[in-house]
Biopython code that builds the backbone (N, CA, C, O; Angstrom):
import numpy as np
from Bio.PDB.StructureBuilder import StructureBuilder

atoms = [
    (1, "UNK", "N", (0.823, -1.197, 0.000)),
    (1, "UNK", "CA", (0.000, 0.000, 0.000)),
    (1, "UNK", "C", (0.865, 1.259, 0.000)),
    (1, "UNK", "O", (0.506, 2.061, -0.862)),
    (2, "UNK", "N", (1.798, 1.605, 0.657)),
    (2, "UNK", "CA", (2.328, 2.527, 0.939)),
    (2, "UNK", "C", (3.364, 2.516, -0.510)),
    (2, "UNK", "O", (3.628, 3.704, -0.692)),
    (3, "UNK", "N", (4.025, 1.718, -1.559)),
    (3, "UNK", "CA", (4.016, 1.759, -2.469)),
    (3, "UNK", "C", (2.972, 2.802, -3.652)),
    (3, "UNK", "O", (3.236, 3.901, -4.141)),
    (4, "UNK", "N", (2.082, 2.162, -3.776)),
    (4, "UNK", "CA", (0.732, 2.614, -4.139)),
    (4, "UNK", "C", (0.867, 4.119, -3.638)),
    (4, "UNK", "O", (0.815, 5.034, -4.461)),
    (5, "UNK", "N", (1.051, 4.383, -2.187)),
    (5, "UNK", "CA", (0.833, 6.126, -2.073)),
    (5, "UNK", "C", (2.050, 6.632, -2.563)),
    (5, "UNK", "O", (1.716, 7.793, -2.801)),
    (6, "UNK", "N", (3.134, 6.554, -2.847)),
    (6, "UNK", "CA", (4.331, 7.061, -3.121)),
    (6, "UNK", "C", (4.324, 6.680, -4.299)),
    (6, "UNK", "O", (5.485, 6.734, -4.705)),
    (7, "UNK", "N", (3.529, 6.259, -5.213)),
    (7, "UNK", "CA", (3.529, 6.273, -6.669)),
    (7, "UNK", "C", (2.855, 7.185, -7.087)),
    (7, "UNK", "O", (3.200, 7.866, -8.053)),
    (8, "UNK", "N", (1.361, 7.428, -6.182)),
    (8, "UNK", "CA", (0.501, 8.402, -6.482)),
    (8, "UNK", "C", (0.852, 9.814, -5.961)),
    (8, "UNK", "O", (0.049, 10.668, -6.338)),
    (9, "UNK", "N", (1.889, 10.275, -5.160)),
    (9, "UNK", "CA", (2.537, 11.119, -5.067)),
    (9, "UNK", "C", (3.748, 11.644, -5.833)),
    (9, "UNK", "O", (4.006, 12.848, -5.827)),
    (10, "UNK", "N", (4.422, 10.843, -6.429)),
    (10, "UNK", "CA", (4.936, 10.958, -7.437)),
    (10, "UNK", "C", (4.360, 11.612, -8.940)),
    (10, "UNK", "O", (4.973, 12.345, -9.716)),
    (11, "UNK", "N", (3.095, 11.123, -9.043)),
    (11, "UNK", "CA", (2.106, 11.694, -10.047)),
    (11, "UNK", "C", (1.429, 12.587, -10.018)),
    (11, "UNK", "O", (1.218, 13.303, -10.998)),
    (12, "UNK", "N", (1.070, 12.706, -9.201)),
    (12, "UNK", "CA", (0.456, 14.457, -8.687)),
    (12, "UNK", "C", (1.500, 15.059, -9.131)),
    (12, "UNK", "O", (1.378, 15.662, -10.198)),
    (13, "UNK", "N", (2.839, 15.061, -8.424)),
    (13, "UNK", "CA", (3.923, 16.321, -9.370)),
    (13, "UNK", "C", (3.882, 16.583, -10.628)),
    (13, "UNK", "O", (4.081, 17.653, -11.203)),
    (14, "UNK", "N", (3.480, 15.041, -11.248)),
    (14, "UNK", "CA", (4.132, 15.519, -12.603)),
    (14, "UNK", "C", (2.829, 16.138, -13.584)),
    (14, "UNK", "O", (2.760, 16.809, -14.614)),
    (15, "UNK", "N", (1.577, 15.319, -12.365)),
    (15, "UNK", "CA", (0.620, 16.374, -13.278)),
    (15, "UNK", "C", (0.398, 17.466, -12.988)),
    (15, "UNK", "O", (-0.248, 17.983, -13.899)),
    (16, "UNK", "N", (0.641, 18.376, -11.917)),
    (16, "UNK", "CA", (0.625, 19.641, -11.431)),
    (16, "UNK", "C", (1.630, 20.313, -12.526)),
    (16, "UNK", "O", (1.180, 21.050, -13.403)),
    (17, "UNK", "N", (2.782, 20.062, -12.437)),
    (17, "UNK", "CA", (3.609, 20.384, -13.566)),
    (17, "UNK", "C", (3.159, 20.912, -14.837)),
    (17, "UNK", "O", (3.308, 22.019, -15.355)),
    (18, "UNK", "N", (2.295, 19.358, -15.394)),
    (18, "UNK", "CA", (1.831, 19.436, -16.843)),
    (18, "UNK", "C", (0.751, 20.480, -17.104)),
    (18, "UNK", "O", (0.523, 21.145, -18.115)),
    (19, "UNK", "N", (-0.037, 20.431, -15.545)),
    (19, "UNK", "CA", (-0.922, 21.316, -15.447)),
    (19, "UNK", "C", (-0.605, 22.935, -15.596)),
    (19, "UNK", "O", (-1.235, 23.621, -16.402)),
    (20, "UNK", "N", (0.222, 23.371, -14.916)),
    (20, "UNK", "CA", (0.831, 24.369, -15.084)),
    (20, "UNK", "C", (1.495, 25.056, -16.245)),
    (20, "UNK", "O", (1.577, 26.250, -16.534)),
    (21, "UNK", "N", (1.990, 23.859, -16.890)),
    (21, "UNK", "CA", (2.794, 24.061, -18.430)),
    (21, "UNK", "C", (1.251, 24.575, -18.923)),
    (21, "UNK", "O", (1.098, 25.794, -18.850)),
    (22, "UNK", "N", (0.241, 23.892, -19.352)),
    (22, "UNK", "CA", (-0.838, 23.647, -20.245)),
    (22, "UNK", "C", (-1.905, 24.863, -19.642)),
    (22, "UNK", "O", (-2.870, 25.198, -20.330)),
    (23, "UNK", "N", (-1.678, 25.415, -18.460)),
    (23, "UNK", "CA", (-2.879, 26.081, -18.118)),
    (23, "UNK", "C", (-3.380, 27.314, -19.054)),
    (23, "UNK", "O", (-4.524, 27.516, -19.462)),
    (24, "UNK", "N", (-2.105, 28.149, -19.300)),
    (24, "UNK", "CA", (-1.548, 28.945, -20.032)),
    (24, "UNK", "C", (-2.122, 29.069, -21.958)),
    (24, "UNK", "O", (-2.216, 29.880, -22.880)),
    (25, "UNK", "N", (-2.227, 28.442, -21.809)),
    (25, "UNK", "CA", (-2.224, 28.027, -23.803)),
    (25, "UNK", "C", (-3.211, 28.765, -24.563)),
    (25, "UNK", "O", (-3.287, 28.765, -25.792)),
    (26, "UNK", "N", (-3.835, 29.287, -23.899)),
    (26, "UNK", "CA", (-4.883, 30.305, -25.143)),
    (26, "UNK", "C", (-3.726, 31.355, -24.941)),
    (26, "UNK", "O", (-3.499, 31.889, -26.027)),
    (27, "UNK", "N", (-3.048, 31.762, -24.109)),
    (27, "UNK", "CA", (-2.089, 32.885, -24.021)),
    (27, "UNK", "C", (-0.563, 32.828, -25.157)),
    (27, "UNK", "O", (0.137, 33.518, -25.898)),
    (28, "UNK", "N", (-0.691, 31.862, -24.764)),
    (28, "UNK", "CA", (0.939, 31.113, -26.091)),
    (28, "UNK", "C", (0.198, 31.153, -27.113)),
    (28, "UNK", "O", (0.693, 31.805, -28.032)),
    (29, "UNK", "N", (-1.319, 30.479, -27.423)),
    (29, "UNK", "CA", (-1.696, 30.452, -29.058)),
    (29, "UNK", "C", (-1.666, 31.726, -29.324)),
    (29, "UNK", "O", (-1.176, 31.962, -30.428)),
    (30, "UNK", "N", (-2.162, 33.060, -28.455)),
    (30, "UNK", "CA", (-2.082, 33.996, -28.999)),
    (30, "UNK", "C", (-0.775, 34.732, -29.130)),
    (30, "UNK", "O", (-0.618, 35.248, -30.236)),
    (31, "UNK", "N", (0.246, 34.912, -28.222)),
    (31, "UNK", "CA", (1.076, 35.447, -28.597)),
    (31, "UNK", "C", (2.022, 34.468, -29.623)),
    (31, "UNK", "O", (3.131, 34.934, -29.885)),
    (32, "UNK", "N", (1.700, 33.243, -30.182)),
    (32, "UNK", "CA", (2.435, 32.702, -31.181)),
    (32, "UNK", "C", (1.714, 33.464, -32.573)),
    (32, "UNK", "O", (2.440, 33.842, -33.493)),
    (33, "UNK", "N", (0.816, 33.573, -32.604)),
    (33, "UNK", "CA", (-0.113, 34.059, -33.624)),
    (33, "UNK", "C", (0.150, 35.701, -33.529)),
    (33, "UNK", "O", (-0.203, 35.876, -34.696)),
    (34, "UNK", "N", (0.400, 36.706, -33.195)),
    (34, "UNK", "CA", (1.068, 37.679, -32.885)),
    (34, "UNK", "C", (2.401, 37.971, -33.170)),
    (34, "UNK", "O", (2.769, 39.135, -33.329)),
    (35, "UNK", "N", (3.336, 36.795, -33.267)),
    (35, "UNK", "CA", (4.791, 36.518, -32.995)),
    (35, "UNK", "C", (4.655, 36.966, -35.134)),
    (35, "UNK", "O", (4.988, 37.867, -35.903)),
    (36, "UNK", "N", (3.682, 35.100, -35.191)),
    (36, "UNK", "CA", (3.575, 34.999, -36.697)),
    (36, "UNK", "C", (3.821, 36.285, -37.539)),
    (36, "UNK", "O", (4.751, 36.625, -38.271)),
    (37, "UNK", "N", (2.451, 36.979, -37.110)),
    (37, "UNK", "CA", (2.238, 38.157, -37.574)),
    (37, "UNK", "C", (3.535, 39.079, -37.961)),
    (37, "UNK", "O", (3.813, 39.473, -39.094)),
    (38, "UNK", "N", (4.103, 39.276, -37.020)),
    (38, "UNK", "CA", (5.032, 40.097, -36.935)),
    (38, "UNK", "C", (6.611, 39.808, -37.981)),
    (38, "UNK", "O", (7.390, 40.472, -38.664)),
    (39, "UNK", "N", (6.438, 38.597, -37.607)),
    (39, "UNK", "CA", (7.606, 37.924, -38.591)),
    (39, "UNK", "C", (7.516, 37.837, -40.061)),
    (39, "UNK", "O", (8.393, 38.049, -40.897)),
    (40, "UNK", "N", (5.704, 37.318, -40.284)),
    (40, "UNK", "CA", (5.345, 37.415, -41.969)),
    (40, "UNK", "C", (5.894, 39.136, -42.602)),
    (40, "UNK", "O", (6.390, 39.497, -43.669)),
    (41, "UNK", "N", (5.557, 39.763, -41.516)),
    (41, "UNK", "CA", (5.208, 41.137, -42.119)),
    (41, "UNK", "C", (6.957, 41.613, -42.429)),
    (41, "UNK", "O", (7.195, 42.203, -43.483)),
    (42, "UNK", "N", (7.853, 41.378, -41.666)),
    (42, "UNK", "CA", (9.688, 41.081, -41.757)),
    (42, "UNK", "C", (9.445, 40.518, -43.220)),
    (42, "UNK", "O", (9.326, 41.365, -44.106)),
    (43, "UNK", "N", (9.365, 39.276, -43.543)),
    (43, "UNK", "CA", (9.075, 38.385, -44.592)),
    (43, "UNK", "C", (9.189, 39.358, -45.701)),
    (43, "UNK", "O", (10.189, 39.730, -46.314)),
    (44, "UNK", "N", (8.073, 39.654, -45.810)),
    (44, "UNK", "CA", (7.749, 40.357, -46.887)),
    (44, "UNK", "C", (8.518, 41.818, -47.486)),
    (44, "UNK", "O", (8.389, 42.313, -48.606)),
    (45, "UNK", "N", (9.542, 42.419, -46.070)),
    (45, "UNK", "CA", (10.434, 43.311, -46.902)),
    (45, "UNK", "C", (11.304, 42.651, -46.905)),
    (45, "UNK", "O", (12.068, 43.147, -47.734)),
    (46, "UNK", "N", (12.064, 41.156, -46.201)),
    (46, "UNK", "CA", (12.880, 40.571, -46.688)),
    (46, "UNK", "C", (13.358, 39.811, -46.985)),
    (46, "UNK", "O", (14.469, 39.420, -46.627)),
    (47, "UNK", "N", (12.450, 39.257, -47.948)),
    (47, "UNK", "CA", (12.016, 37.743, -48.028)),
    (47, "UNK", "C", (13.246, 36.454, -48.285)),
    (47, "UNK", "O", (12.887, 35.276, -48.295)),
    (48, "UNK", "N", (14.570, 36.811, -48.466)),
    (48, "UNK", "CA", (15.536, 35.864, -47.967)),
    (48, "UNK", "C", (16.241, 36.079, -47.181)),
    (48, "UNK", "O", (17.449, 35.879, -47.312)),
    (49, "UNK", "N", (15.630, 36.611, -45.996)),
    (49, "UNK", "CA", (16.693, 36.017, -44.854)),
    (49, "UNK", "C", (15.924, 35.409, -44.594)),
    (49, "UNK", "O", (14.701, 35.546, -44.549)),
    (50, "UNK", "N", (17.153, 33.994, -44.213)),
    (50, "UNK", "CA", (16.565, 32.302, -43.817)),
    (50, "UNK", "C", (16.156, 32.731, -42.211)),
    (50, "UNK", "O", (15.160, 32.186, -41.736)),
    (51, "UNK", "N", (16.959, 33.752, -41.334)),
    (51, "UNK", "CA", (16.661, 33.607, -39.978)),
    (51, "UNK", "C", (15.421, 33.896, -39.633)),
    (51, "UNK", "O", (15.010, 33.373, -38.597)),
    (52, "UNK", "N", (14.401, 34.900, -40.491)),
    (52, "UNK", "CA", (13.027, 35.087, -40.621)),
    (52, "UNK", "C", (12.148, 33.465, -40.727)),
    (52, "UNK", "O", (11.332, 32.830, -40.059)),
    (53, "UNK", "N", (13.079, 33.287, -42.280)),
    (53, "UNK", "CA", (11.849, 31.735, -42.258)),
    (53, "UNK", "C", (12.216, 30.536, -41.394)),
    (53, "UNK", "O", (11.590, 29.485, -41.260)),
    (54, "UNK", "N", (13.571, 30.984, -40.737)),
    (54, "UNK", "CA", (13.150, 29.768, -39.872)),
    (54, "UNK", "C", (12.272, 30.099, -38.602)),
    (54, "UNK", "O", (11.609, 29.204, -38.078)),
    (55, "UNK", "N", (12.271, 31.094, -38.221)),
    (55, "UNK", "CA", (11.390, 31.671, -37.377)),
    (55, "UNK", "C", (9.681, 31.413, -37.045)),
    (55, "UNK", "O", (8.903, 31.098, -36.144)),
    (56, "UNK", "N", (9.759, 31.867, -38.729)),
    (56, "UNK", "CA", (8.110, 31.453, -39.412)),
    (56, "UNK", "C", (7.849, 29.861, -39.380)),
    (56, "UNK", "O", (6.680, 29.487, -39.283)),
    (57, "UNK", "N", (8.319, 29.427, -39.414)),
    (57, "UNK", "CA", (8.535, 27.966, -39.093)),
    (57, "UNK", "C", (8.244, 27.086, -38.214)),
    (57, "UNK", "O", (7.589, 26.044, -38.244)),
    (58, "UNK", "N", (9.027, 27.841, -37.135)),
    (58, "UNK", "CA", (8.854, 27.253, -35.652)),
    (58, "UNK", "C", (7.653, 28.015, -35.037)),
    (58, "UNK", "O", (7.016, 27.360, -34.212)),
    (59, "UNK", "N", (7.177, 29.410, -35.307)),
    (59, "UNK", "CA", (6.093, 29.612, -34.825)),
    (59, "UNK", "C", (4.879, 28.896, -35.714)),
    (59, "UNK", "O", (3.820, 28.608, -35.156)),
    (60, "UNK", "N", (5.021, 28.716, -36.659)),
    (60, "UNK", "CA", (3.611, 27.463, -37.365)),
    (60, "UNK", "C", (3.707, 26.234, -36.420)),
    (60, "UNK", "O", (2.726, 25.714, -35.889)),
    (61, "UNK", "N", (4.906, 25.851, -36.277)),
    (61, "UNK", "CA", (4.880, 24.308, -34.782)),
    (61, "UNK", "C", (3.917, 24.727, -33.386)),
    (61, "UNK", "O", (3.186, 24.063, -32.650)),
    (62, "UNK", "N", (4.220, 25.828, -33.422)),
    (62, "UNK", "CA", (3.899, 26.094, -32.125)),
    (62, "UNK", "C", (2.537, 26.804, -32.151)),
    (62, "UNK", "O", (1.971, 27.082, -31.094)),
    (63, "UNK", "N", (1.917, 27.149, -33.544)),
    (63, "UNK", "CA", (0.830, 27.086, -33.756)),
    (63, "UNK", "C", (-0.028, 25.883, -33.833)),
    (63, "UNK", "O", (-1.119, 25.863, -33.262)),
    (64, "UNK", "N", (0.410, 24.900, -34.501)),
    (64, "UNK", "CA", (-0.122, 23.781, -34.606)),
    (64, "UNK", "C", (-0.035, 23.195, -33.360)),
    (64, "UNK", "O", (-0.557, 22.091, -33.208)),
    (65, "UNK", "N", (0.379, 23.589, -32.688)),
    (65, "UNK", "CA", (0.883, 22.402, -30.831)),
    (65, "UNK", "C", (-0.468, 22.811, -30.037)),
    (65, "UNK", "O", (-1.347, 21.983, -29.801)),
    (66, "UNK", "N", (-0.568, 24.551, -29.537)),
    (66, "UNK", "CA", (-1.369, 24.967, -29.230)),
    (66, "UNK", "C", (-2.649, 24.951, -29.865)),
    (66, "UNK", "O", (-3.550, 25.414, -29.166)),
    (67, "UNK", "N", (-2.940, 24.585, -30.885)),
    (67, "UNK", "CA", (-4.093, 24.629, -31.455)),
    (67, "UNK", "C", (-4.686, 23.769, -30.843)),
    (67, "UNK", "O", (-5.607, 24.036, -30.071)),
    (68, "UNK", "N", (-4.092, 22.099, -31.173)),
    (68, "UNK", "CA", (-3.961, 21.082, -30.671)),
    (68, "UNK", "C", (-4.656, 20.637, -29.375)),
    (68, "UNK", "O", (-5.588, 19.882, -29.101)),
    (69, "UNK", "N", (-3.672, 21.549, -28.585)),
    (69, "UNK", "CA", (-4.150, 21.072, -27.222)),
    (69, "UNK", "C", (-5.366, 21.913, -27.234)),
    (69, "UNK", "O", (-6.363, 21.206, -27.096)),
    (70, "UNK", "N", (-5.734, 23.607, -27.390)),
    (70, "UNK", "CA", (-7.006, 23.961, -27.626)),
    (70, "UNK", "C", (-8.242, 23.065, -28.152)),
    (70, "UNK", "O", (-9.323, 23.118, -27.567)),
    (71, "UNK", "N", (-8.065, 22.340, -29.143)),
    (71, "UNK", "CA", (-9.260, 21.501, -29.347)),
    (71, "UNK", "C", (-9.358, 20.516, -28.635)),
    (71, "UNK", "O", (-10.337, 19.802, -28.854)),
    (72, "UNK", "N", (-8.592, 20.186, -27.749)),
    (72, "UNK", "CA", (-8.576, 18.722, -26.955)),
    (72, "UNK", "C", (-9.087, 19.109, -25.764)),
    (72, "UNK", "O", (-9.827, 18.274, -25.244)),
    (73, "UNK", "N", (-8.844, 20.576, -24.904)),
    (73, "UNK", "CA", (-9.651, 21.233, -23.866)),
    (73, "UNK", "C", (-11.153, 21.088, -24.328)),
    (73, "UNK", "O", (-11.928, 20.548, -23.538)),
    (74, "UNK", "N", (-11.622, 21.525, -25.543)),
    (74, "UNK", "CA", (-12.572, 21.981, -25.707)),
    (74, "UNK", "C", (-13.444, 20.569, -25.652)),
    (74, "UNK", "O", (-14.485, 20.350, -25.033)),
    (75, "UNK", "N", (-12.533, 19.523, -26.659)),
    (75, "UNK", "CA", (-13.359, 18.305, -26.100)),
    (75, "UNK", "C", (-13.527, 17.800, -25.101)),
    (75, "UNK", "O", (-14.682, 17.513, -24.789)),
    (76, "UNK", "N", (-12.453, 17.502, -24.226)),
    (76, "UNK", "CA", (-12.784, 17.302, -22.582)),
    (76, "UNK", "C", (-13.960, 18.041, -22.498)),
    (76, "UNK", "O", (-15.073, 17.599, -22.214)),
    (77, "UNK", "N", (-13.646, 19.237, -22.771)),
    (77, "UNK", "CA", (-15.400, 20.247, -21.322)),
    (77, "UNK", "C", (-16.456, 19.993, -22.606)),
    (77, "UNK", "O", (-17.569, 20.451, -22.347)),
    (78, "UNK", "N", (-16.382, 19.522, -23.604)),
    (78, "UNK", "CA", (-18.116, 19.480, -24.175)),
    (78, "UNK", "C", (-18.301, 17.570, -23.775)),
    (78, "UNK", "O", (-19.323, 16.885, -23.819)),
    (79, "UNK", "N", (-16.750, 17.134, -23.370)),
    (79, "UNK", "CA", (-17.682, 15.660, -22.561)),
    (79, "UNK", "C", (-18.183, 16.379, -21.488)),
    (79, "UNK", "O", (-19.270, 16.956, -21.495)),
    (80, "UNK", "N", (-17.302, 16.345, -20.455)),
    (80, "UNK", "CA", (-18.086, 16.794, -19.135)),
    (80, "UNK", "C", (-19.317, 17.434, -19.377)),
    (80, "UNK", "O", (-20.324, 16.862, -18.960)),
    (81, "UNK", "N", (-19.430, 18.437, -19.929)),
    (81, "UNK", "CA", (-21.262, 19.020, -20.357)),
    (81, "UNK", "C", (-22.310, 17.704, -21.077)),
    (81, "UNK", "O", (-23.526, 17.666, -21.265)),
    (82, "UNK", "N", (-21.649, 17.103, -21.245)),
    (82, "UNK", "CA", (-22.922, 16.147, -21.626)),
    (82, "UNK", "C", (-22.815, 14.796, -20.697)),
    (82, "UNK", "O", (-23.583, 13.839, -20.591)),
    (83, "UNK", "N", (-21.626, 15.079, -20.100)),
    (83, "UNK", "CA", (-22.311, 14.066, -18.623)),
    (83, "UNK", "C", (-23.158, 14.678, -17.493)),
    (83, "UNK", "O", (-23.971, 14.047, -16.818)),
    (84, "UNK", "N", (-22.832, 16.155, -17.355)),
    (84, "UNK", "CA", (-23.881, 16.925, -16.383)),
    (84, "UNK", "C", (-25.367, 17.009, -16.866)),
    (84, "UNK", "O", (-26.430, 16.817, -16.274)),
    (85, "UNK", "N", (-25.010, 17.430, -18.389)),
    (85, "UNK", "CA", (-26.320, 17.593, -18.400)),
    (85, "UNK", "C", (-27.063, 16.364, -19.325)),
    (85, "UNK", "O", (-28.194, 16.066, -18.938)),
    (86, "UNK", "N", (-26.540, 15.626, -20.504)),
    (86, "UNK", "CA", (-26.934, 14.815, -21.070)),
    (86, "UNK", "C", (-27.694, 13.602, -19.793)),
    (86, "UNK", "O", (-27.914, 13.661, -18.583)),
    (87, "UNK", "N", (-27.946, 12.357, -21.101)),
    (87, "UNK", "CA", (-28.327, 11.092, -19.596)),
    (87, "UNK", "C", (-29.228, 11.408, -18.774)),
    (87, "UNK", "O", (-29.524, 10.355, -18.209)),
    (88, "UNK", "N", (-29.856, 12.250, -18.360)),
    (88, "UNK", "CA", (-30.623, 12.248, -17.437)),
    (88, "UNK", "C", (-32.168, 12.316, -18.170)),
    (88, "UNK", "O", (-33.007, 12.841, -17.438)),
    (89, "UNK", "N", (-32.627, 11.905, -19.384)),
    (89, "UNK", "CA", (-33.590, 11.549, -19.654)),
    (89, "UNK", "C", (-34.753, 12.883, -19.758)),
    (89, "UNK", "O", (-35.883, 12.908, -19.271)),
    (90, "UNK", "N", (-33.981, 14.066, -20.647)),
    (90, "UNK", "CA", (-34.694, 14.707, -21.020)),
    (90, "UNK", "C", (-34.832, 14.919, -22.373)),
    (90, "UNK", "O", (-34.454, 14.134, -23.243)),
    (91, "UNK", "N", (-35.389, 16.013, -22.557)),
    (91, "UNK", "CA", (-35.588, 16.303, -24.202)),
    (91, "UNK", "C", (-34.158, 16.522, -24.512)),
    (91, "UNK", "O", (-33.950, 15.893, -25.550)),
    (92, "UNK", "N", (-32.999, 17.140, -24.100)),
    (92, "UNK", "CA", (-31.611, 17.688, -24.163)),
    (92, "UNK", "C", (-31.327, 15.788, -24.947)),
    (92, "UNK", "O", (-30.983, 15.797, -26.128)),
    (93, "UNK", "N", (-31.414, 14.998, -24.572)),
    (93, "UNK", "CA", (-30.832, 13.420, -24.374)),
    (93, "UNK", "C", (-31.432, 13.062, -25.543)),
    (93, "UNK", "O", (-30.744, 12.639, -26.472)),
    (94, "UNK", "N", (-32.909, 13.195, -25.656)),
    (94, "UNK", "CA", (-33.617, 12.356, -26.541)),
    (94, "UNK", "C", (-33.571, 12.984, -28.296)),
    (94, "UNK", "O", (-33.664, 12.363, -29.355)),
    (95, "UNK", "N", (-33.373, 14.579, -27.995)),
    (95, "UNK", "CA", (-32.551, 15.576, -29.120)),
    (95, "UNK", "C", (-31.299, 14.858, -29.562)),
    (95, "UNK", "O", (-31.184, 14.242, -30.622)),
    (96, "UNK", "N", (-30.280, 15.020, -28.539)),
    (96, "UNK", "CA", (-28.943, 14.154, -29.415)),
    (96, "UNK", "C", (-29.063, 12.961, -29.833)),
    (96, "UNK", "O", (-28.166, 12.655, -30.619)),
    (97, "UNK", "N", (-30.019, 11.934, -29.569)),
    (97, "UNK", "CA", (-29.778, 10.289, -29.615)),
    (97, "UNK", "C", (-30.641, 10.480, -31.409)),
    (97, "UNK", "O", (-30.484, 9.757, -32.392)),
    (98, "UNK", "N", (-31.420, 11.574, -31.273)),
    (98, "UNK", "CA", (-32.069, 11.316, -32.701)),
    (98, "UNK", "C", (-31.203, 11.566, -33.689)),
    (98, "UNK", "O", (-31.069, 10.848, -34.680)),
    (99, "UNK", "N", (-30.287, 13.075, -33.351)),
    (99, "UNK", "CA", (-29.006, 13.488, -34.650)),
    (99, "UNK", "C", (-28.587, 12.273, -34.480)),
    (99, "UNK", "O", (-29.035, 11.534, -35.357)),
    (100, "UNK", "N", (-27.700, 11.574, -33.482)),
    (100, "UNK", "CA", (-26.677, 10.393, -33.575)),
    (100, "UNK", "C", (-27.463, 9.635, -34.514)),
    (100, "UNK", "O", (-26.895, 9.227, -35.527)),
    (101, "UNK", "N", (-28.953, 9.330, -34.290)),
    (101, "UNK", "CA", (-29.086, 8.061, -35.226)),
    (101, "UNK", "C", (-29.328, 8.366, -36.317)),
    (101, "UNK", "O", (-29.530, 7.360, -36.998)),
    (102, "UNK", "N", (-29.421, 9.301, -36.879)),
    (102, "UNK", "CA", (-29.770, 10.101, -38.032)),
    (102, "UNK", "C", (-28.454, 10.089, -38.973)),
    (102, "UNK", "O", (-28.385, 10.026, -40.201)),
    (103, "UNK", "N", (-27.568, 10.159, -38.128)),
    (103, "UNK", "CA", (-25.766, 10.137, -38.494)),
    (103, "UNK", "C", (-25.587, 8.828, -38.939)),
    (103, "UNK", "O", (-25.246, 8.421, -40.050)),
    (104, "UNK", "N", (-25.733, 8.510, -38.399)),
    (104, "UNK", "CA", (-25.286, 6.511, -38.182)),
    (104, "UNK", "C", (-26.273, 5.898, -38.673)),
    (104, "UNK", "O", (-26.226, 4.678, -38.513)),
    (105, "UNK", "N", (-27.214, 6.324, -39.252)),
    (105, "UNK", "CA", (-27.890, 5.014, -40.181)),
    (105, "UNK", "C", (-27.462, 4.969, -41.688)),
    (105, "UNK", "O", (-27.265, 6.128, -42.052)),
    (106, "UNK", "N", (-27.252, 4.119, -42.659)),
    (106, "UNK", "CA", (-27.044, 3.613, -43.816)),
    (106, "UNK", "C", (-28.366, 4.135, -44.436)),
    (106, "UNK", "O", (-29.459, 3.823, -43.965)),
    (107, "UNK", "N", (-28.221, 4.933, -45.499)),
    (107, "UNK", "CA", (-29.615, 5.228, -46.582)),
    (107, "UNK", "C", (-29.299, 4.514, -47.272)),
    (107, "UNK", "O", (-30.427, 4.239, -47.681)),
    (108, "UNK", "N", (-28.385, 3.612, -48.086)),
    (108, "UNK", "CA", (-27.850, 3.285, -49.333)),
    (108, "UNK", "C", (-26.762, 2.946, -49.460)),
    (108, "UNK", "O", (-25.901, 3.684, -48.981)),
    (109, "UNK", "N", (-26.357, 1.746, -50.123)),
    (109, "UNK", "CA", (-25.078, 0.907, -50.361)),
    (109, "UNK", "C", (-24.895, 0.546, -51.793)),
    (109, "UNK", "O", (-25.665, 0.012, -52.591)),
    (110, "UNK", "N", (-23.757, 0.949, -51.899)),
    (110, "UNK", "CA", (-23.591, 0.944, -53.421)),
    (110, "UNK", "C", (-22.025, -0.083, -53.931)),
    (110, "UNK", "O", (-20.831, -0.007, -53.640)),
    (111, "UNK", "N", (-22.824, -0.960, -54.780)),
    (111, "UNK", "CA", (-21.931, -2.316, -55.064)),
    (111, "UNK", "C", (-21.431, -2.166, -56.150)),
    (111, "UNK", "O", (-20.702, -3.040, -56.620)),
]
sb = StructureBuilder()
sb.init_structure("model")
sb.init_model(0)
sb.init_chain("A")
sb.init_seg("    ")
for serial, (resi, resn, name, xyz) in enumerate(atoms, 1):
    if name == "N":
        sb.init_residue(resn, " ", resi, " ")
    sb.init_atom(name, np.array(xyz, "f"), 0.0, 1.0, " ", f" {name:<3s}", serial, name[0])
structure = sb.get_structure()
């Protein structure tokens, strides 16, 4: 047992950590997207220096990273909203189960 708690203490750090890294990220997407900005606009009066495009470069990574994790927040909290409020057997429940099946049925198969 006491294994078990000193494993799970061990993990709390590292997700507090991760937590901390990640809390931040609409703030990084924007100032990466800002950064962009600023660098395209360099770009364009001088469009070969490489130290610009590598610049432009690494802020598209770091656009794409943050984006990333932005849509993955957003999915977490639209689960959680449909475990609070979905399931409990209202019109909210019986609304989505009709799109879903509406989605997911076969009109036509073609051989």
């Amino acid at each position: 047992m006491s294994q078990l708690w000193s494993k799970l203490k061990a993990l709390k750090i590292g997700l507090k950590d991760l937590n901390t890294y990640l809390a931040s990220y609409r703030q990084k997407l924007q100032t990466a997207r800002q950064s962009l900005e600023i660098v395209q606009s360099q770009i364009v009066t001088q469009p070969l220096n490489s130290v610009l495009i590598e610049q432009e470069s690494v802020l598209l990574n770091d656009i794409r990273k943050w984006s990333l994790v932005e849509e993955q927040v957003l999915k977490q909290k639209s689960r959680v909203n449909w475990i609070a409020i979905g399931d409990a057997n209202t019109k909210f429940f019986h609304a989505q189960m009709k799109i879903r099946s509406s989605k997911n049925t076969i009109t036509s198969v073609y051989i």
